[in-house]
C-alpha positions in Angstrom: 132.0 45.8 103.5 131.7 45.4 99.9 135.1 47.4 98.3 133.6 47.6 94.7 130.6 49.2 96.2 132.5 51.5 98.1 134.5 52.5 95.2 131.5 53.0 92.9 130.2 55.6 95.4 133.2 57.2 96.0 133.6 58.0 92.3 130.1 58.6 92.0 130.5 61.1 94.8 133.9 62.6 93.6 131.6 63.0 90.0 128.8 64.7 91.6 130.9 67.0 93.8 133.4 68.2 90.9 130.1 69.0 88.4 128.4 70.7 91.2 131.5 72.8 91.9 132.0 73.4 87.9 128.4 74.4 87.4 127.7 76.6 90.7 131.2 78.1 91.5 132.4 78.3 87.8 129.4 79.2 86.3 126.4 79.9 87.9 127.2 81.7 90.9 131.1 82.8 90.0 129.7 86.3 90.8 130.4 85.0 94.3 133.9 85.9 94.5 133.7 89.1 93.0 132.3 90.5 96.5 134.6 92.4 98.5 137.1 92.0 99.8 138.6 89.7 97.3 141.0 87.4 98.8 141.3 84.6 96.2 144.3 83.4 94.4 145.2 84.8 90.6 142.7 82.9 88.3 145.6 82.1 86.6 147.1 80.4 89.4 144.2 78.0 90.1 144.4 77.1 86.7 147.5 75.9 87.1 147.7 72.0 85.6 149.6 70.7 88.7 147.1 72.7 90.9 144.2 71.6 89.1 145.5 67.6 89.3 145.9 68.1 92.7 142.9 69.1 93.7 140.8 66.9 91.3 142.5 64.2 93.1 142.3 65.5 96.7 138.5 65.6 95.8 138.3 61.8 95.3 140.6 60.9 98.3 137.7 63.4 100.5 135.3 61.1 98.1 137.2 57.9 99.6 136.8 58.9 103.1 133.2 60.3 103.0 132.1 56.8 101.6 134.6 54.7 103.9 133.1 56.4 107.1 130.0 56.0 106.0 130.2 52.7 105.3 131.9 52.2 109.0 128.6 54.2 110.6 125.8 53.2 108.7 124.6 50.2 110.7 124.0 52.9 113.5 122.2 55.8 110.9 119.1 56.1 111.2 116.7 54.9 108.1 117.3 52.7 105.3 118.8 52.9 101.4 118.9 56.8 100.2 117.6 57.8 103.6 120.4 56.8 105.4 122.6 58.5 102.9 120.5 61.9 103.5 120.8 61.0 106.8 124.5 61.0 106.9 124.9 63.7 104.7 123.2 66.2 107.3 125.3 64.7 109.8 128.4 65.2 107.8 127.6 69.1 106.8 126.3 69.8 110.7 129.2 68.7 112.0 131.8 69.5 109.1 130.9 72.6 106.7 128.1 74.4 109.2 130.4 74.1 112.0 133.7 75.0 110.5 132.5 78.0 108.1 129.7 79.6 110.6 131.9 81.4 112.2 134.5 82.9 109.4 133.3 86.4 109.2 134.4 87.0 112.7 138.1 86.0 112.6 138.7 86.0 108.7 138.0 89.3 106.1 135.4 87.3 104.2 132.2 88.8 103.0 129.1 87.1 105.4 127.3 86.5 102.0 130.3 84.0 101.0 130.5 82.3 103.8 126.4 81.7 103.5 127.2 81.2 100.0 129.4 78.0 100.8 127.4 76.6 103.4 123.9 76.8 101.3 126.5 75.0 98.9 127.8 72.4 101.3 124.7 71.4 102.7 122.8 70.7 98.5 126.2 68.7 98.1 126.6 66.7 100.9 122.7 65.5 100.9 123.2 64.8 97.3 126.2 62.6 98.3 124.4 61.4 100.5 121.8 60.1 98.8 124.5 58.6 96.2 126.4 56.7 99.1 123.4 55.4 100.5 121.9 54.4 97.2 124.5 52.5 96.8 126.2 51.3 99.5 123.0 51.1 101.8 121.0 49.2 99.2 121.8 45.3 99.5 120.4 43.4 96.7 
């Protein structure tokens, strides 16, 4: 396991998902959250500084485990280089966002078109991480 490989993807990763995030949820698509009912915190709140350290840097820990599993599991992926990395990132939304969030509009008061919202979201970003972990991780030269 090659650590300064593993810590160039995880930053590349923790990049990618914090400008994917700031262009879709705080730009693009912020319309999002105006559906009702509206169950998000004060935008004042989340603006926060100690809120928004926090979860800048509990992005690059999730970074630092998405790369460390991945380097763990990737002699069993299937494919090679990015592939394996796309690979891996279907795995990871199947079994983590599609699974989790599928089912939030029947327990939770969340509009449906949120909820399909994120998981359209989760599945571009974890195939673009993906891609980045197994271009470089995957890639031996």
């Amino acid at each position: 396991m090659n650590i300064k490989r593993i810590i160039l993807a995880a930053v590349g990763v923790w990049l990618a998902s914090t400008a994917f995030r700031l262009l879709t949820c705080g730009w693009l698509f912020n319309w999002i959250y105006q559906i009702q009912p509206i169950i998000w915190q004060d935008p004042a709140n989340m603006a926060a500084p100690l809120n928004l350290i926090l979860n800048y840097a509990l992005g690059l820990v999730i970074a630092f485990i998405f790369v460390f599993i991945f380097a763990q599991f990737a002699k069993v992926l299937p494919a090679k280089g990015v592939r394996k990395g796309i690979n891996y990132g279907l795995l990871v939304w199947l079994l983590g966002a599609f699974s989790g969030m599928v089912t939030m509009p029947f327990y939770m008061d969340i509009s449906p078109v949120v909820v399909l919202y994120w998981l359209i979201q989760a599945l571009i970003i974890s195939v673009i991480n993906g891609a980045i972990v197994g271009a470089i991780v995957a890639n031996k030269k």
